[in-house]
mmCIF file as gemmi writes it, N, C-alpha and C atoms, coordinates in Angstrom:
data_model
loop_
_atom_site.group_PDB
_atom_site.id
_atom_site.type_symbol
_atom_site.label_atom_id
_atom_site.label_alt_id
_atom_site.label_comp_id
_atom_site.label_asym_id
_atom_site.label_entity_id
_atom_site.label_seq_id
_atom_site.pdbx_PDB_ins_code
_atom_site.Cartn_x
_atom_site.Cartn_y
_atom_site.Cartn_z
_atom_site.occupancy
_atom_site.B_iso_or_equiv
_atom_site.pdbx_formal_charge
_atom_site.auth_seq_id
_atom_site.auth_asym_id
_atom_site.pdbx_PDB_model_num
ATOM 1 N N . UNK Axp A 1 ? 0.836 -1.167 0 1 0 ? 1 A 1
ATOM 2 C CA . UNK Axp A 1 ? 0 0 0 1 0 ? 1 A 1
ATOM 3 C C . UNK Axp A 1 ? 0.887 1.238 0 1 0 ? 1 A 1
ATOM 4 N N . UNK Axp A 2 ? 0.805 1.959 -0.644 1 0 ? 2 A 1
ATOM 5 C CA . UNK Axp A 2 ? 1.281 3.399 -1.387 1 0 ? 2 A 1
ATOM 6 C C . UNK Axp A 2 ? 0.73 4.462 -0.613 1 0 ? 2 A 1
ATOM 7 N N . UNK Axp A 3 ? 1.337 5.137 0.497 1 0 ? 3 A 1
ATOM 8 C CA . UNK Axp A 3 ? 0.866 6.316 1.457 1 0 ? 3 A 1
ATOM 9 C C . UNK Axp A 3 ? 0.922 7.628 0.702 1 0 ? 3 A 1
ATOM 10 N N . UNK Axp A 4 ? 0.184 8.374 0.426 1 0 ? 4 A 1
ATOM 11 C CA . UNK Axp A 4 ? 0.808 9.725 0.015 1 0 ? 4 A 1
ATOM 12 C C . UNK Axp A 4 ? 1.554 10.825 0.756 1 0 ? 4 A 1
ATOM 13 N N . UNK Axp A 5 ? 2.084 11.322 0.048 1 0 ? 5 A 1
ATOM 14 C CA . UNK Axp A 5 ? 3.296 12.298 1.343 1 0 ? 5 A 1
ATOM 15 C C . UNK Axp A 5 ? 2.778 13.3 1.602 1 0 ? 5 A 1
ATOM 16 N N . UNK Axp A 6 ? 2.851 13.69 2.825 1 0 ? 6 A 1
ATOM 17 C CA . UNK Axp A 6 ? 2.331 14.901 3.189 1 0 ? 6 A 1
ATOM 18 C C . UNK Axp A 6 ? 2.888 16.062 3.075 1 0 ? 6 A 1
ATOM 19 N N . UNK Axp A 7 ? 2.916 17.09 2.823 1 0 ? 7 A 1
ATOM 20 C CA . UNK Axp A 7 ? 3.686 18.345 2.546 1 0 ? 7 A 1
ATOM 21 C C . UNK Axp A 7 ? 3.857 19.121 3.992 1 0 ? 7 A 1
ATOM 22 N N . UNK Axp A 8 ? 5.138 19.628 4.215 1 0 ? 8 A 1
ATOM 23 C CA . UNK Axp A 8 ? 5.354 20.575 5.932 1 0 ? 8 A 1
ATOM 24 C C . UNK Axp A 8 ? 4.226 21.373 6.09 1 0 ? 8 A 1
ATOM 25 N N . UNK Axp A 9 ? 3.395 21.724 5.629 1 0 ? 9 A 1
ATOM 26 C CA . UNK Axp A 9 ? 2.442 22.869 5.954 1 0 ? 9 A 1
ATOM 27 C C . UNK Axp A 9 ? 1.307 21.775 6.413 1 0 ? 9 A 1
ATOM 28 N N . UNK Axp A 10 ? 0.964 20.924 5.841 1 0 ? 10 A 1
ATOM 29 C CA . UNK Axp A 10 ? 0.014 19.673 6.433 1 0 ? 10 A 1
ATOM 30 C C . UNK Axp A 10 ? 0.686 19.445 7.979 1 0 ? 10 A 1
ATOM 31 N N . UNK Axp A 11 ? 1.857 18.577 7.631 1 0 ? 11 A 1
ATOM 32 C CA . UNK Axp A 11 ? 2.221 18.135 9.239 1 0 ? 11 A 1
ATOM 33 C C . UNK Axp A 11 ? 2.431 19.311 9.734 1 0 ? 11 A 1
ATOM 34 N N . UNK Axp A 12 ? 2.725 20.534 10.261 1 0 ? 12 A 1
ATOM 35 C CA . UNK Axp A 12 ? 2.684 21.483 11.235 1 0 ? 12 A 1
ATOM 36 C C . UNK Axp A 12 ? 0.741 21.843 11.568 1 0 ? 12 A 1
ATOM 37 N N . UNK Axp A 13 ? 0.095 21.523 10.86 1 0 ? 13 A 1
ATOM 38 C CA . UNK Axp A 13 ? -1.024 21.651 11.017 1 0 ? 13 A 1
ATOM 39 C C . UNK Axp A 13 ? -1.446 20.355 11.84 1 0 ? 13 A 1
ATOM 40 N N . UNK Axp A 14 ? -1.33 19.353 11.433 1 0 ? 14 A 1
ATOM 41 C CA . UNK Axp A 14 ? -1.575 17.974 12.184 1 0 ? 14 A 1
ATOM 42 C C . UNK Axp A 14 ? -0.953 17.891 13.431 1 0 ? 14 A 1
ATOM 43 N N . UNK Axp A 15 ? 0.113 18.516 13.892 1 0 ? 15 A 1
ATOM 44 C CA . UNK Axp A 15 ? 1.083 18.565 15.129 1 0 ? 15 A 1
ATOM 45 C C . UNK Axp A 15 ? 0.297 19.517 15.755 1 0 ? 15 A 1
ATOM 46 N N . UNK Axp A 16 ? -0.383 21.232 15.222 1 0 ? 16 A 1
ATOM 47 C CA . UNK Axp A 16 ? -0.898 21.956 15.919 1 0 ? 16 A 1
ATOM 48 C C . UNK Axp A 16 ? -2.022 21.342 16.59 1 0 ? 16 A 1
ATOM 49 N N . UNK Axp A 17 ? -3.047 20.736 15.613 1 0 ? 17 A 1
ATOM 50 C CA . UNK Axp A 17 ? -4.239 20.058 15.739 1 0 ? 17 A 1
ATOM 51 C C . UNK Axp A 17 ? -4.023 19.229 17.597 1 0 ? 17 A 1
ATOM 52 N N . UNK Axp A 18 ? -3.121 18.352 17.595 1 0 ? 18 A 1
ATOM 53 C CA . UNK Axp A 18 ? -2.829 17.44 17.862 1 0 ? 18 A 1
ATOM 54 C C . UNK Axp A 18 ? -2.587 18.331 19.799 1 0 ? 18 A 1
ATOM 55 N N . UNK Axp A 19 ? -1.341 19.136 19.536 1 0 ? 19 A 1
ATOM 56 C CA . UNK Axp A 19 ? -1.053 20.011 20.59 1 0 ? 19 A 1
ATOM 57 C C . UNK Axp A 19 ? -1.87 20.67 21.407 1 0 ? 19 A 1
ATOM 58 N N . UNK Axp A 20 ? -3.171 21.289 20.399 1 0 ? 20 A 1
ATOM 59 C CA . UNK Axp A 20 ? -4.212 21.778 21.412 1 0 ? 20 A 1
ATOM 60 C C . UNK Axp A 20 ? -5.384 20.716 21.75 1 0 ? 20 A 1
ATOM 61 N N . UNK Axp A 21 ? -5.561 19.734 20.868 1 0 ? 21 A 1
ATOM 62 C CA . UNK Axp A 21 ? -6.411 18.441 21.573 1 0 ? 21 A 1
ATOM 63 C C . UNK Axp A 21 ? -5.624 18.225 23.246 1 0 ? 21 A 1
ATOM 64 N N . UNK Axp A 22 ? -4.21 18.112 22.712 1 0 ? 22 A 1
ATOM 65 C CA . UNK Axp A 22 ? -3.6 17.476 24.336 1 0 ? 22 A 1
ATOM 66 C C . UNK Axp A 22 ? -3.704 18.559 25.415 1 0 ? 22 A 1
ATOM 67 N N . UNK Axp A 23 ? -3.904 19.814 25.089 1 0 ? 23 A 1
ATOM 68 C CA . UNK Axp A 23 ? -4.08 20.957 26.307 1 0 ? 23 A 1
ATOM 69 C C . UNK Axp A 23 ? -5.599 20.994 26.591 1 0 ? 23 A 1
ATOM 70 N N . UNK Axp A 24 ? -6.222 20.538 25.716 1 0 ? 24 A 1
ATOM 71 C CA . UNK Axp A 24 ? -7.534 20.796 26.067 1 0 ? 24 A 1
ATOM 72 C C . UNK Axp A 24 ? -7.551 19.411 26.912 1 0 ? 24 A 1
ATOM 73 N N . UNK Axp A 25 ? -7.406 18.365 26.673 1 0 ? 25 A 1
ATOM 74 C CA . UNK Axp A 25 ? -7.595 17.01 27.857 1 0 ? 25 A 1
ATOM 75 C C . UNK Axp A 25 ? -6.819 17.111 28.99 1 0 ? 25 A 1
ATOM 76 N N . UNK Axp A 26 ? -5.713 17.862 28.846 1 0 ? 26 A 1
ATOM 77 C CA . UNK Axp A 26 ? -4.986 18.274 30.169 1 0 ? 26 A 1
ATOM 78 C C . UNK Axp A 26 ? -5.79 19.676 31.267 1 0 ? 26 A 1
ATOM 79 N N . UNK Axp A 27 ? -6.392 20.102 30.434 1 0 ? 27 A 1
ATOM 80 C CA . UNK Axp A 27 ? -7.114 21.854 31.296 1 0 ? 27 A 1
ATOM 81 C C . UNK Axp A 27 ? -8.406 21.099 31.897 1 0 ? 27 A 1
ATOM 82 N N . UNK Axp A 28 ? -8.954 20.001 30.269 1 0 ? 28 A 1
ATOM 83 C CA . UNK Axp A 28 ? -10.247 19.274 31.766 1 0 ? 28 A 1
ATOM 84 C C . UNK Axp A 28 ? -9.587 18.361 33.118 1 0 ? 28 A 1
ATOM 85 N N . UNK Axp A 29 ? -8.552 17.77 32.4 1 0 ? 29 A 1
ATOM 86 C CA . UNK Axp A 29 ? -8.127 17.076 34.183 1 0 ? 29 A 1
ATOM 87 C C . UNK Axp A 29 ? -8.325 17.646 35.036 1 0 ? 29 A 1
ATOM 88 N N . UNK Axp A 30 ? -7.24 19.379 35.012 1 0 ? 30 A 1
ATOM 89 C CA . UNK Axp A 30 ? -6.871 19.839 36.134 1 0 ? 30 A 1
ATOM 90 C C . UNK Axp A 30 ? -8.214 20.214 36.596 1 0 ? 30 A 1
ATOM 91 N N . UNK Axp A 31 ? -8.764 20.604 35.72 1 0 ? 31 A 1
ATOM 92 C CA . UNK Axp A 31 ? -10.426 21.503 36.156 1 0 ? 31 A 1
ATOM 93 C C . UNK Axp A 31 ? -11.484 20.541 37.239 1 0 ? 31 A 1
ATOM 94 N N . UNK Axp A 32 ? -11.112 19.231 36.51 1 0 ? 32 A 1
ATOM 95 C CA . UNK Axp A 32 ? -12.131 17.869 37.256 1 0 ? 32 A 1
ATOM 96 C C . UNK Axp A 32 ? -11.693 18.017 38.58 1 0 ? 32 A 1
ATOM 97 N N . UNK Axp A 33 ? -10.604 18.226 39.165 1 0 ? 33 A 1
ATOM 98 C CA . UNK Axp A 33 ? -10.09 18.234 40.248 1 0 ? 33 A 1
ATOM 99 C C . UNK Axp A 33 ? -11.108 18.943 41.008 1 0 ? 33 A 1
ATOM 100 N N . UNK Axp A 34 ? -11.545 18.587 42.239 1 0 ? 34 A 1
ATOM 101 C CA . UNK Axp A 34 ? -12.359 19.523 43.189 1 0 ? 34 A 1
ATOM 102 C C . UNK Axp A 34 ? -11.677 19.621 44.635 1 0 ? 34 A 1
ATOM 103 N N . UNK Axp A 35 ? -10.989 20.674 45.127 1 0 ? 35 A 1
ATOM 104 C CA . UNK Axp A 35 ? -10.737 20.39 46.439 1 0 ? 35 A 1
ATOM 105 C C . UNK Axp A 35 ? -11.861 20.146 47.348 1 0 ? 35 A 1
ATOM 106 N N . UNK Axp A 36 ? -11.215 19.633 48.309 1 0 ? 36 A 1
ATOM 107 C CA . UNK Axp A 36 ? -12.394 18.863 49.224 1 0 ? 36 A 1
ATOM 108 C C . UNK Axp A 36 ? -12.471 20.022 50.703 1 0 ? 36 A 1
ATOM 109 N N . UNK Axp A 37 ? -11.729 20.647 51.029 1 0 ? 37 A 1
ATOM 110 C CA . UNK Axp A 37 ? -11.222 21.081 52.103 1 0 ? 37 A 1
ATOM 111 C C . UNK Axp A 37 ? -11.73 22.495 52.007 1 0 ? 37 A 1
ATOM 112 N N . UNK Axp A 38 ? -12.518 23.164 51.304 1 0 ? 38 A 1
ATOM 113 C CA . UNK Axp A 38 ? -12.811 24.432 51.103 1 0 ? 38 A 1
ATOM 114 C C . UNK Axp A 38 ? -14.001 24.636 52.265 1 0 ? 38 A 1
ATOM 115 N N . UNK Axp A 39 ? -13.456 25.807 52.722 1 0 ? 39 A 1
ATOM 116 C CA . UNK Axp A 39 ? -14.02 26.258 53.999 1 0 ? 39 A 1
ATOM 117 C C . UNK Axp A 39 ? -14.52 27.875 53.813 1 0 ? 39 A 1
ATOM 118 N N . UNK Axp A 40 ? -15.43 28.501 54.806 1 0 ? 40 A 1
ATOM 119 C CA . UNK Axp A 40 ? -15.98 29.66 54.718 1 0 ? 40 A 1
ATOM 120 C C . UNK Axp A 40 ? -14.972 29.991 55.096 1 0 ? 40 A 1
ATOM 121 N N . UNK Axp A 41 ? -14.414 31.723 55.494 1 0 ? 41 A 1
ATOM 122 C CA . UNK Axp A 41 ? -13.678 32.53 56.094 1 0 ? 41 A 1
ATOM 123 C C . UNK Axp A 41 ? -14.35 32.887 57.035 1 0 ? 41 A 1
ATOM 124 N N . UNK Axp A 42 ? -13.757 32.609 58.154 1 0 ? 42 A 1
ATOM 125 C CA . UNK Axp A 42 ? -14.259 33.393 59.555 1 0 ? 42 A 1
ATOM 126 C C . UNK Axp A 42 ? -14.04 35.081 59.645 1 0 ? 42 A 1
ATOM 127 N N . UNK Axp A 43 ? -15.313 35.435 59.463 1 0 ? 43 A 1
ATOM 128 C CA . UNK Axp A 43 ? -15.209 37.428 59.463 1 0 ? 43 A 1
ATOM 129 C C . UNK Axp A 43 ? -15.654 37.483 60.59 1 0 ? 43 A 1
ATOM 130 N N . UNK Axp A 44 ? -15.372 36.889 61.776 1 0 ? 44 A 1
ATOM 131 C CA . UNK Axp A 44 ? -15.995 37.879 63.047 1 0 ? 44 A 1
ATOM 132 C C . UNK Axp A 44 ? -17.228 37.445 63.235 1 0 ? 44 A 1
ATOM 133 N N . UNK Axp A 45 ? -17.759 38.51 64.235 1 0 ? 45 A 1
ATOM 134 C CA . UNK Axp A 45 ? -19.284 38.059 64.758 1 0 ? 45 A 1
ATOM 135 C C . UNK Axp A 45 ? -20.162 38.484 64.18 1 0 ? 45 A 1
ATOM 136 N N . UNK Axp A 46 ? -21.157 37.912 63.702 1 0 ? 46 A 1
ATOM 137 C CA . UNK Axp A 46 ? -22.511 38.646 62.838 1 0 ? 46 A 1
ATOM 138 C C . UNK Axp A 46 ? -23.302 40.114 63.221 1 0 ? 46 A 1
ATOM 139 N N . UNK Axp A 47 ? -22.715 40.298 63.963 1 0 ? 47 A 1
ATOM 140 C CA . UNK Axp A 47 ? -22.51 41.596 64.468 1 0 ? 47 A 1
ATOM 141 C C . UNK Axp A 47 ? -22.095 42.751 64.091 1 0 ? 47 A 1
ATOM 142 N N . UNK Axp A 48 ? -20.659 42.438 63.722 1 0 ? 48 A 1
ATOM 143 C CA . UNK Axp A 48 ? -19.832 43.403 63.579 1 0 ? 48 A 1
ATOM 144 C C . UNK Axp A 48 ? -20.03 43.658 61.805 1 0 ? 48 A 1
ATOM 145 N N . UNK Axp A 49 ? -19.727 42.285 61.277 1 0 ? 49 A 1
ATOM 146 C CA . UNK Axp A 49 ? -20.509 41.892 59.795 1 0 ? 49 A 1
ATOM 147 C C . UNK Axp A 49 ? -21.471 43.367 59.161 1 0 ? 49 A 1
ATOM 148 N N . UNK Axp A 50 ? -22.562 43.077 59.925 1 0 ? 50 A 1
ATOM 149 C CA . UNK Axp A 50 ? -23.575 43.666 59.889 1 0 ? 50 A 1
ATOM 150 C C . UNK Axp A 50 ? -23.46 44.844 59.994 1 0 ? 50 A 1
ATOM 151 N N . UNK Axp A 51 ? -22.885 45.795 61.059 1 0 ? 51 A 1
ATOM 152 C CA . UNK Axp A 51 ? -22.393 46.863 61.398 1 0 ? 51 A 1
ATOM 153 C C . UNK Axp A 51 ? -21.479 47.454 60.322 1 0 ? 51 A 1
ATOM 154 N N . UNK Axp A 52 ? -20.481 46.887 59.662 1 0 ? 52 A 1
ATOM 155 C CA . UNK Axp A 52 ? -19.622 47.346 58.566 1 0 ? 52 A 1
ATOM 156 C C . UNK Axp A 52 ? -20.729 47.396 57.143 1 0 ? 52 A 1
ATOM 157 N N . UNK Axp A 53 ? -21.343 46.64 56.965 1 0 ? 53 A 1
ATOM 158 C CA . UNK Axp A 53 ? -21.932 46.208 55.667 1 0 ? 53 A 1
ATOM 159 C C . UNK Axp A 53 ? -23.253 47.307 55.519 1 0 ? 53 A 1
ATOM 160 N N . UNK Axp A 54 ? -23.46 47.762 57.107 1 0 ? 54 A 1
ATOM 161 C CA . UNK Axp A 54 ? -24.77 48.875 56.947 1 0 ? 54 A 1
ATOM 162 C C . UNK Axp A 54 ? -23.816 50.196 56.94 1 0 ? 54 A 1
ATOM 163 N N . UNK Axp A 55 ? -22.854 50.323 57.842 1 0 ? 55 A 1
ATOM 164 C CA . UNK Axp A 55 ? -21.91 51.322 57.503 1 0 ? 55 A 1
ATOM 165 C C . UNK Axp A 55 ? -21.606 51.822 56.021 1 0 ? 55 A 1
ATOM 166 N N . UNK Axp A 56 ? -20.415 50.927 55.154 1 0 ? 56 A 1
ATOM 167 C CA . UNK Axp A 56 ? -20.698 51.163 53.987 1 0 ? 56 A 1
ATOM 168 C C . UNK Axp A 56 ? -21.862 51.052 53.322 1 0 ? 56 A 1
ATOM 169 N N . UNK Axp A 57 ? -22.287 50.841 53.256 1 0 ? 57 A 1
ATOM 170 C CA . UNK Axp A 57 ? -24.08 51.323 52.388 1 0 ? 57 A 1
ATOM 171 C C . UNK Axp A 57 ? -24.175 52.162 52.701 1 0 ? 57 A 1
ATOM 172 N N . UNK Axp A 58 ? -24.459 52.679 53.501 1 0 ? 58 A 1
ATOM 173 C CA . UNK Axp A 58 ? -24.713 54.618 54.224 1 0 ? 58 A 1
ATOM 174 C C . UNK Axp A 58 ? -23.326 55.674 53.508 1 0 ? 58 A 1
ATOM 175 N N . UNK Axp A 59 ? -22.56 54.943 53.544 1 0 ? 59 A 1
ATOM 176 C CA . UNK Axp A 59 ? -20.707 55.744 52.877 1 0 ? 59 A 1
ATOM 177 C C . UNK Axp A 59 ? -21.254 55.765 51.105 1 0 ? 59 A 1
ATOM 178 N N . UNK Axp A 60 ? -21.762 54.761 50.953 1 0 ? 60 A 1
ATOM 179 C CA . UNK Axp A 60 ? -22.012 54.904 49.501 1 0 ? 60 A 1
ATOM 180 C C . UNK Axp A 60 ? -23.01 55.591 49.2 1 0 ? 60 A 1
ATOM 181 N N . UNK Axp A 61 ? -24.474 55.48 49.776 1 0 ? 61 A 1
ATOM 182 C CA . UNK Axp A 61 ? -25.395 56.314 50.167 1 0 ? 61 A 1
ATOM 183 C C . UNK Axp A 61 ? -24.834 57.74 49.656 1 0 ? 61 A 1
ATOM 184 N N . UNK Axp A 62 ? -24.18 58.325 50.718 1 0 ? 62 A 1
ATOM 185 C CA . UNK Axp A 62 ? -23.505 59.28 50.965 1 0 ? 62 A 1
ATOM 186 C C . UNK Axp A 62 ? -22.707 60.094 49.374 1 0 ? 62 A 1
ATOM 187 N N . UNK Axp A 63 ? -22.554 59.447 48.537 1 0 ? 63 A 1
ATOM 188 C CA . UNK Axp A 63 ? -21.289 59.921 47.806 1 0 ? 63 A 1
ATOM 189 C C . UNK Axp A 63 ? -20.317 60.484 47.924 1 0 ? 63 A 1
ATOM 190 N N . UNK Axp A 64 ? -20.311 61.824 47.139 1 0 ? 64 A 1
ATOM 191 C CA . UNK Axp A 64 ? -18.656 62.582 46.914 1 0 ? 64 A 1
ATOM 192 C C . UNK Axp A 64 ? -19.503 63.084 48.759 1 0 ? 64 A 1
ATOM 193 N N . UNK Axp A 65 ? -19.843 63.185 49.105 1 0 ? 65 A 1
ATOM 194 C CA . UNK Axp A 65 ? -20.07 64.018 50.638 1 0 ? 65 A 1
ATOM 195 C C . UNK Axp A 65 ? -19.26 63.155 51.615 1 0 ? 65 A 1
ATOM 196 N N . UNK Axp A 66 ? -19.121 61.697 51.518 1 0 ? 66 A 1
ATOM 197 C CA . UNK Axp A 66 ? -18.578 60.542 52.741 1 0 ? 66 A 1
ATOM 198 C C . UNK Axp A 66 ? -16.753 61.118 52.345 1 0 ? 66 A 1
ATOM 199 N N . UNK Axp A 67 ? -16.713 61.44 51.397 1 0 ? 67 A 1
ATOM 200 C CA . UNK Axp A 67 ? -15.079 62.181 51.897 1 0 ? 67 A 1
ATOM 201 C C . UNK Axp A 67 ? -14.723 62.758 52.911 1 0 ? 67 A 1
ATOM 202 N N . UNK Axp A 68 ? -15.642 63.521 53.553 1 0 ? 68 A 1
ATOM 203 C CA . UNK Axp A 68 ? -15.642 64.191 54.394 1 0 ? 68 A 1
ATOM 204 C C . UNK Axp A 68 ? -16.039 64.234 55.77 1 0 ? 68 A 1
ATOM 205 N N . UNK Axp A 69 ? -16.216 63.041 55.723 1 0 ? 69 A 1
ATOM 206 C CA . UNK Axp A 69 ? -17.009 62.262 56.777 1 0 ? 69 A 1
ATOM 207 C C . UNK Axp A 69 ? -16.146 61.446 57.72 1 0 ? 69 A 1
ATOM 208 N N . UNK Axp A 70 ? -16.105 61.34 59.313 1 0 ? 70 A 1
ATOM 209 C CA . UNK Axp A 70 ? -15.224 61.019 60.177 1 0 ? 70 A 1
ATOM 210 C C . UNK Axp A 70 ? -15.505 59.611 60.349 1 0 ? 70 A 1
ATOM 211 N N . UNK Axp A 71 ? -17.205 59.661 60.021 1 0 ? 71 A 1
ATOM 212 C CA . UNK Axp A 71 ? -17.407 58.237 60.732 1 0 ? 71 A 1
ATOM 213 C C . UNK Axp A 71 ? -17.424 57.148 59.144 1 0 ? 71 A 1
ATOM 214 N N . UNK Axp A 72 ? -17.472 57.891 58.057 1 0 ? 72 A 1
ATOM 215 C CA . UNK Axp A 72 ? -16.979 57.012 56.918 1 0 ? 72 A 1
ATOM 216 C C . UNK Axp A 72 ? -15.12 56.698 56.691 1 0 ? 72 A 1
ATOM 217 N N . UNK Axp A 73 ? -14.695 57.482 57.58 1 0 ? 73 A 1
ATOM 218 C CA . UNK Axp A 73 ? -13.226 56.848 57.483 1 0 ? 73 A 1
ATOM 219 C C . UNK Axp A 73 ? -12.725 56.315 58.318 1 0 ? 73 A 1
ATOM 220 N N . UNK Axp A 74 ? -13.541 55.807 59.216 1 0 ? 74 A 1
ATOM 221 C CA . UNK Axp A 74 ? -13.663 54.724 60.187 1 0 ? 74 A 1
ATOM 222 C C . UNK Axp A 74 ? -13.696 53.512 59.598 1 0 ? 74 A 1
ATOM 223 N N . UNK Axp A 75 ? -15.025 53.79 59.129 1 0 ? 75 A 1
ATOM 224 C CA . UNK Axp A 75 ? -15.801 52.672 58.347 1 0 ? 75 A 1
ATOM 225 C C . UNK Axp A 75 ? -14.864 51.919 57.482 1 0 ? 75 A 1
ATOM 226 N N . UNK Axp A 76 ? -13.994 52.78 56.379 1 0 ? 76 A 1
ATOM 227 C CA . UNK Axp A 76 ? -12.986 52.294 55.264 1 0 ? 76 A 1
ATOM 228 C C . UNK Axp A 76 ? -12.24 51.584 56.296 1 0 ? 76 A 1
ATOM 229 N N . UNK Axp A 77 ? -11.846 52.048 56.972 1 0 ? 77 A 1
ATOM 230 C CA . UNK Axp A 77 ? -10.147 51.778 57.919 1 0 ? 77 A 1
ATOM 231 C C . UNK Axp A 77 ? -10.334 50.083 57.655 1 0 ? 77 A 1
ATOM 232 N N . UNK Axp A 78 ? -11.994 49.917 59.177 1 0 ? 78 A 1
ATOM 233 C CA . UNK Axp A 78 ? -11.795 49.063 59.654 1 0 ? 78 A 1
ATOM 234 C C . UNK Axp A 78 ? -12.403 48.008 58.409 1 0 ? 78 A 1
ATOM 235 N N . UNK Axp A 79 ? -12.7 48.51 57.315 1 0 ? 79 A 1
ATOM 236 C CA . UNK Axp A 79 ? -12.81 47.632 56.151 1 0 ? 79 A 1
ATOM 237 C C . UNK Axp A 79 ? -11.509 47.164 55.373 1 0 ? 79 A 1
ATOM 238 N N . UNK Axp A 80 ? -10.525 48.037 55.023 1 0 ? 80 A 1
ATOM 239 C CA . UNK Axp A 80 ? -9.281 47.864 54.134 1 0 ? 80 A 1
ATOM 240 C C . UNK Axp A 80 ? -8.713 47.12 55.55 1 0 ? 80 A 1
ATOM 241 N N . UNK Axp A 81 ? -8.718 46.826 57.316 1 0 ? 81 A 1
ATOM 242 C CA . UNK Axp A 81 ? -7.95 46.317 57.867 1 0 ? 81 A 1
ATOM 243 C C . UNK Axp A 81 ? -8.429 44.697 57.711 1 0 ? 81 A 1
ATOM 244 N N . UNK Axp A 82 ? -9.062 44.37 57.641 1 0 ? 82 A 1
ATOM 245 C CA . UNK Axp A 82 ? -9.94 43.235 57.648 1 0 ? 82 A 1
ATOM 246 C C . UNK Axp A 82 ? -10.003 42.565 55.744 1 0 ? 82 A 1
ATOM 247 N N . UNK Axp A 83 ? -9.892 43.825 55.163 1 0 ? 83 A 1
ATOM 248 C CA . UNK Axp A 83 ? -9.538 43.122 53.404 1 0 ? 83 A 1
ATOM 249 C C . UNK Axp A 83 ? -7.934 42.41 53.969 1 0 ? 83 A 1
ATOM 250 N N . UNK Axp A 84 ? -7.585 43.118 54.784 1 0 ? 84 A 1
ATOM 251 C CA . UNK Axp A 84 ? -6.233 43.418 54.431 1 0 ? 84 A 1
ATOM 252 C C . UNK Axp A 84 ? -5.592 42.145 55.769 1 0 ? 84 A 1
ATOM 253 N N . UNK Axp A 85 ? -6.3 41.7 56.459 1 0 ? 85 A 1
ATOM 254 C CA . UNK Axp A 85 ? -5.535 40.902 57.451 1 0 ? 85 A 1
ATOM 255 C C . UNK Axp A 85 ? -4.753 40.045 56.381 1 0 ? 85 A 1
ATOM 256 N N . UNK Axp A 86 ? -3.942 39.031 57.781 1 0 ? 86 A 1
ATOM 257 C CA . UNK Axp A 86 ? -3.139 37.996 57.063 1 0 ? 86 A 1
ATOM 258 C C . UNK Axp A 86 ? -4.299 36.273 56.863 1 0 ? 86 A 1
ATOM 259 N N . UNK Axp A 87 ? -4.805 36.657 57.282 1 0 ? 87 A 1
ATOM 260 C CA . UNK Axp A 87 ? -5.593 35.227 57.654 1 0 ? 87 A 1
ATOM 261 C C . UNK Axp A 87 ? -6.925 35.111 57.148 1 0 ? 87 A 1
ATOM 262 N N . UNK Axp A 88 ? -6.97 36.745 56.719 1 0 ? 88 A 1
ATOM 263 C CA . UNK Axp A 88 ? -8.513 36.835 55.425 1 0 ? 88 A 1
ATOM 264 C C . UNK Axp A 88 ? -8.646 35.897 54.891 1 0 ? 88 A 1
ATOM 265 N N . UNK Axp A 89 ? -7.37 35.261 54.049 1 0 ? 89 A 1
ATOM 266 C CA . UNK Axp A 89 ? -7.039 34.537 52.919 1 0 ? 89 A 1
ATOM 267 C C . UNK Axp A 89 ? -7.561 32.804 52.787 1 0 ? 89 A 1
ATOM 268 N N . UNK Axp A 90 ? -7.595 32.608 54.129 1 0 ? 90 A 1
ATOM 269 C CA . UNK Axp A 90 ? -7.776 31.3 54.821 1 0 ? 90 A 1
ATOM 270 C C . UNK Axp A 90 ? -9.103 31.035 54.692 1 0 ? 90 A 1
C-alpha cells in the first residue's frame, strides 16, 4: 500500500491540531479536580458583619459628601484592615 506524502504545511497543522487536543484534555483534568477542604472565612461576629456592611451602604449612600465624613473613614479603615488581614485569605 502506497501512502501519500504529506507536505510541511500539512504536518505542522496535524502537530498543531494534535497540541491543542492534548491541552484541552490536560485543562479538563486539572479543572475535574475539586478540592475537598474548602471552607468559609471566619469574618468575626454577625454583628460586627452587619455593622460594617450597613456602615458602607450609608458611605455609599452618601457619595462625593462621605469624603468628608469622620465616621466614613472609620468605616474604610476598619474595612481595608480586615480586606487586608493575614488570615482573610484562609
Amino acid at each position: 500500500m502506497h501512502w501519500p506524502r504529506l507536505s510541511p504545511p500539512i504536518v505542522f497543522r496535524l502537530v498543531a491540531v494534535g497540541l491543542v487536543v492534548l491541552i484541552l484534555v490536560a485543562a479538563s483534568l486539572h479543572l475535574r479536580h475539586v478540592p475537598r477542604d474548602v471552607g468559609v472565612p471566619d469574618l468575626g461576629p454577625p454583628g460586627s458583619r452587619d455593622r460594617l456592611a450597613a456602615g458602607l451602604a450609608r458611605c455609599q449612600a452618601l457619595g462625593i459628601k462621605a469624603d468628608g465624613d469622620p465616621a466614613c473613614a472609620a468605616i474604610w479603615a476598619e474595612n481595608r484592615k480586615r480586606f487586608f488581614a493575614p488570615d482573610a485569605a484562609r
